[in-house]
N, C-alpha and C positions, 0 to 999 in steps of 0.2 A: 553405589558399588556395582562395577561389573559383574555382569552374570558365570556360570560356570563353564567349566569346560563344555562343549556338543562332542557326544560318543554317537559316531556312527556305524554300524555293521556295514562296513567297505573294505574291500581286497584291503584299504591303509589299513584299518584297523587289526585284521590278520595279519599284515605285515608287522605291525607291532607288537602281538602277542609271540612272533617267533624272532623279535630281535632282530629284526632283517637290518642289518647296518647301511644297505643301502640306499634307505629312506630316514636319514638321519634329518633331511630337513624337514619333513613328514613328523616325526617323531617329537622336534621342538617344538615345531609350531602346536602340538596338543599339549604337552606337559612342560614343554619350556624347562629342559633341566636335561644331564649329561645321559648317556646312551643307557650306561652305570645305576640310573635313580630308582629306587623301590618303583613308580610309577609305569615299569617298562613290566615289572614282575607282578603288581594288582590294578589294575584300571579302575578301580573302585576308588585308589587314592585320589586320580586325576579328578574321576566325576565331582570329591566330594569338596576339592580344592577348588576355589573361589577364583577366578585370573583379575588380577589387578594392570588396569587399563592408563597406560602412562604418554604423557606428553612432553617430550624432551625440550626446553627450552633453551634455545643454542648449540651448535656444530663444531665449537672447537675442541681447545685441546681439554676442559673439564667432562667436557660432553663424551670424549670419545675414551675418555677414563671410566664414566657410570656407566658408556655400553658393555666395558669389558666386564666392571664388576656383574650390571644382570644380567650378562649368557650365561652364569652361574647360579643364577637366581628362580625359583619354582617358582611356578602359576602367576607369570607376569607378562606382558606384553606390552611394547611401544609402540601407537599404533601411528602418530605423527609427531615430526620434528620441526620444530619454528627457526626459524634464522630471521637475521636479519638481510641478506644476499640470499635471492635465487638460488644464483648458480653452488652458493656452498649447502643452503639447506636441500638442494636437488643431488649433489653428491654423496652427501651425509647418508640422505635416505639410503640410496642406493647402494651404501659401503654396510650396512648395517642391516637391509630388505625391510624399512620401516614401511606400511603401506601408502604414509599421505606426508607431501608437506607445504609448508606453504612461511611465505613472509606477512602476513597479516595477522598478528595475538590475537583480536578480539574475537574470530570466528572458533578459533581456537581455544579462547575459553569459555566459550558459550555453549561446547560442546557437552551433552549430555552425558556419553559414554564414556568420558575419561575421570581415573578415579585418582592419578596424584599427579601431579605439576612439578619436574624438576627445572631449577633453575639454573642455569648451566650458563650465563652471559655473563659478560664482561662487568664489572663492580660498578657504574652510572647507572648500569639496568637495572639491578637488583631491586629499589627501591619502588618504582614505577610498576614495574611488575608485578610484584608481590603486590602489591596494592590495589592494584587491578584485581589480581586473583582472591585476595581477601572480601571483596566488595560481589564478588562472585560466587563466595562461602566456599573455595574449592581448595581442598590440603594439597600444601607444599612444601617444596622443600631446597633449600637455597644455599647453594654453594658459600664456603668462606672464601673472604669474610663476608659477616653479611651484610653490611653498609660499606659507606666510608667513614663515616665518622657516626659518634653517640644517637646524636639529631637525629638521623637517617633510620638508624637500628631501632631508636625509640620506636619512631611511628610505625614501623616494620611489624614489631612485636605490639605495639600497640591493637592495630589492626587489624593482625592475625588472630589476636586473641577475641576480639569483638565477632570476630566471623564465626566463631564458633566450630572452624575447622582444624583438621589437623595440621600443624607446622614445626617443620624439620630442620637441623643446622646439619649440614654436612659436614661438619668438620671429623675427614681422614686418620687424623693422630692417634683420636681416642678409638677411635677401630680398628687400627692395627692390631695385627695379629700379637706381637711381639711387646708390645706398649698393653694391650688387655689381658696379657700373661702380665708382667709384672704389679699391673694395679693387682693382681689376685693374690701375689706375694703380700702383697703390703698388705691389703685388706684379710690374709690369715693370719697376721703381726708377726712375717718372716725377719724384719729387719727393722723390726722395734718402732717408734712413732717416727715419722717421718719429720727430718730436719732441714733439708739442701736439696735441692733439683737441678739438675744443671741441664738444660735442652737447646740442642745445635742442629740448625737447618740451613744449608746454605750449597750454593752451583752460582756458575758462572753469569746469569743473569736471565731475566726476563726471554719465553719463547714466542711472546708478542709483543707488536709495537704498542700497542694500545698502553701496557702495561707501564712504559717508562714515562709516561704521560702522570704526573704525580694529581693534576688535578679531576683527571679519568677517572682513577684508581682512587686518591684518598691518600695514599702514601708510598714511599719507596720498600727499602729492605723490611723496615719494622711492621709495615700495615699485613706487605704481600706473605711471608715469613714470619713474622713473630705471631700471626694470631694463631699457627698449630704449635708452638712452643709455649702459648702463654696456656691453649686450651689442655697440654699435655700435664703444666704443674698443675695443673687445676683440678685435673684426673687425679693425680699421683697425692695431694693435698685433701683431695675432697672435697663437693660443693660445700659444707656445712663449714669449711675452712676458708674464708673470702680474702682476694689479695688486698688489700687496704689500703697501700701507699707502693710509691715507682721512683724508679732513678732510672735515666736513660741517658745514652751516649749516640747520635750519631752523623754521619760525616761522608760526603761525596770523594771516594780515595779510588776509582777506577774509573766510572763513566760518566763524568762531567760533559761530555759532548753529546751524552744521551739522555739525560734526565736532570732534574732540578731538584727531587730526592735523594735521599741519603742510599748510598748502598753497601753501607755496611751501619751496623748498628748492633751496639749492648741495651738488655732492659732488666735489670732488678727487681721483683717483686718481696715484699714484702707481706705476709700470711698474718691474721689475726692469731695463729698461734704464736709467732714470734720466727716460724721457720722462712727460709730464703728459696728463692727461684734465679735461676741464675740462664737468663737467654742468650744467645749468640747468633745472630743473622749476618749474611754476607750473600749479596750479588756479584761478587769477585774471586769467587773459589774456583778454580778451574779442577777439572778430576770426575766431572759428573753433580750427582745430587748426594750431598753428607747430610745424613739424617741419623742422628744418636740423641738418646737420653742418658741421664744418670740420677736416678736416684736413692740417698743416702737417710740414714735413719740410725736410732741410737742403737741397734742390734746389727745393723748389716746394711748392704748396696747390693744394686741391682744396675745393671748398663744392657740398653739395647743400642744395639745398630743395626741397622736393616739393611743399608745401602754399600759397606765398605768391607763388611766380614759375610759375604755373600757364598753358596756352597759351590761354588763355579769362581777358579783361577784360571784363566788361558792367558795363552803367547802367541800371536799371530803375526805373522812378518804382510799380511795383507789385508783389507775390510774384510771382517767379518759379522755387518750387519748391526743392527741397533744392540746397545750391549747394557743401557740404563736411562732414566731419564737425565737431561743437559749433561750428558756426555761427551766430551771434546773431541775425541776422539774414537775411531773403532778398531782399531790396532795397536800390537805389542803388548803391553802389560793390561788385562783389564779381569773385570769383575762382573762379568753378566749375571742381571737378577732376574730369576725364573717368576712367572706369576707376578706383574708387579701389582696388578690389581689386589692380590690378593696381600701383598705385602704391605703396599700403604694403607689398606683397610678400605678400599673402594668398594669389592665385593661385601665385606660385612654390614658396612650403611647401608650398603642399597637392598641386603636381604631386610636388616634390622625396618627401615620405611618398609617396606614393599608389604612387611609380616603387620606391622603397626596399621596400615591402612586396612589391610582386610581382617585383622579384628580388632578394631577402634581404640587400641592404645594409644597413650601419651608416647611418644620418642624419649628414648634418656639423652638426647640433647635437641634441645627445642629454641626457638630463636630469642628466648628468654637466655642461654647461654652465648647465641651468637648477640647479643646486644650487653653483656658481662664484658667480653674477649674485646667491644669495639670502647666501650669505657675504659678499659686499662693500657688499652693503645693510645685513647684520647689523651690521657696521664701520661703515659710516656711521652708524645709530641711535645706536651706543656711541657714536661721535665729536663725536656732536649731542649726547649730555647730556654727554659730559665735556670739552666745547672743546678735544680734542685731537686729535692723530692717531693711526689706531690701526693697528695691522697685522692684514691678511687675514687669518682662519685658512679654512683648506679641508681642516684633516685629521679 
């Protein structure tokens, strides 16, 4: 584990006791947290707070989603970013003030001084990676999904657990702000035992090429998409409630000259209680990113939307700037979502790791979950060539 904060008696250090706004980047780099944080008002907090020492693995567009969630995040710091290109992990650093980077993993995880490994690469890498880092005893924590397929996740979780270190599933859904309200309805038995889920994720397609590559990736709509709608009934259901059998539907109806996966797709779960999950995926939604739940129960329902009933309507006859993620457009009718870090749940994983590693918690989603979500994918693919229903396997 990384060591603590260094409190120096330096004009910075008076400048922090009077709040001096002017040393705002003074001020992160000791307590990593907003201008606003108890730690600006006792320095005692800072001293007794632990910084946890992170290694960003990859520069795209997952990467620059867990930067936004840890500028929110206390007593943390990223001290270098891996890529796989120079020139992107050279601009990454530099868009973010990380101090080191470099295209070589292994010097990178040999490093002593780093306390959690985020995996932030394309879905081929994931595997390799992690395995690497497992054989290195070093906690991590791994974008969804986390394989491509069962196989993959198996050895992943296999691994991770043999190292004896800490390992994290990133999956977004279940941290959202909006989606972790509702499980607290259910979980007070606001709306009686839960029966039906219905979860819909879907935008106009892939923000990398990499992505429409189905043997890259693992899969099209349902791999990329369905594994935070499969992870959302899952939440809403409960681990102790397992999906058990799948029907899937899907079918190349937009971008046949870009991919050999399916981009749009249905998947049905089936809950050993007897209740339904009912998923909806599309890489052919134009309008931005639709992201809603619905969950129903024998007393009441619950619906979130995060992305469509946003507290900002504007009308602009000209660009006005990024307005959501896979948004078509920036003008005339739109819905810009404020914080989205904080709305997909970026920010809440990355405090929930960040807290988990520096006092040696288990994570409530652990790649024991991301290797669940790549089994009922697997189910679904089979189900989708054999127009049937098939049953989960997770052994």
């Amino acid at each position: 584990m990384g060591g603590g904060f260094t409190w120096r008696d330096t004009p910075a250090t008076k400048q922090i006791h009077h709040k001096d706004a002017k040393n705002t980047k003074i001020i992160q780099a000791l307590c990593l947290c907003e201008s606003s944080c108890l730690c600006l008002r006792d320095e005692k907090n800072v001293r007794k707070m632990k910084a946890v020492n992170i290694a960003m693995l990859g520069s795209g567009f997952v990467a620059e989603f867990y930067m936004q969630g840890l500028e929110n995040v206390n007593g943390q710091r990223v001290l270098v970013n891996y890529s796989r290109t120079e020139e992107r992990a050279r601009n990454f650093a530099r868009k973010w003030d990380i101090p080191e980077y470099g295209t070589d993993l292994k010097p990178i995880i040999r490093r002593a001084d780093i306390d959690l490994y985020l995996i932030a690469l394309p879905n081929e890498a994931h595997m390799p990676v992690s395995l690497a880092l497992a054989r290195a005893r070093k906690h991590q924590v791994c974008t969804k999904p986390l394989a491509r397929n069962r196989r993959e996740a198996k050895q992943m979780l296999k691994a991770a657990r043999q190292s004896g270190a800490l390992h994290g599933y990133a999956e977004t859904e279940v941290f959202a702000p909006a989606v972790v309200k509702a499980r607290e309805v259910v979980e007070r038995g606001g709306i009686g035992r839960v029966t039906w889920v219905r979860s819909r994720e879907s935008h106009s397609g892939p923000h990398s090429a990499h992505f429409w590559d189905v043997k890259k990736t693992g899969g099209g709509a349902l791999h990329d998409l369905g594994c935070h709608c499969i992870a959302a009934a899952r939440y809403f259901y409960g681990k102790d409630d397992p999906a058990v059998e799948v029907l899937a539907w899907g079918a190349t109806l937009a971008h046949g000259k870009k991919t050999k996966g399916e981009d749009n797709a249905l998947l049905v779960m089936r809950f050993a209680s007897g209740g339904i999950a009912h998923c909806e995926l599309s890489w052919s939604t134009l309008g931005g990113l639709d992201l809603r739940n619905e969950v129903h129960g024998t007393e009441g329902s619950i619906f979130t939307d995060v992305t469509r009933q946003t507290p900002i309507f504007s009308f602009t006859t000209k660009p006005a700037g990024y307005v959501v993620e896979k948004a078509d457009i920036d003008f005339g009718w739109t819905r810009p979502l404020p914080e989205e870090a904080f709305a997909y749940g970026y920010q809440a994983e990355m405090r929930h790791f960040v807290e988990c590693v520096r006092g040696g918690k288990t994570p409530r989603e652990t790649y024991e979950d991301g290797y669940i979500v790549n089994c009922i994918l697997d189910a679904g693919y089979q189900s989708m060539r054999s127009r049937r229903w098939v049953r989960v396997n997770t052994r």
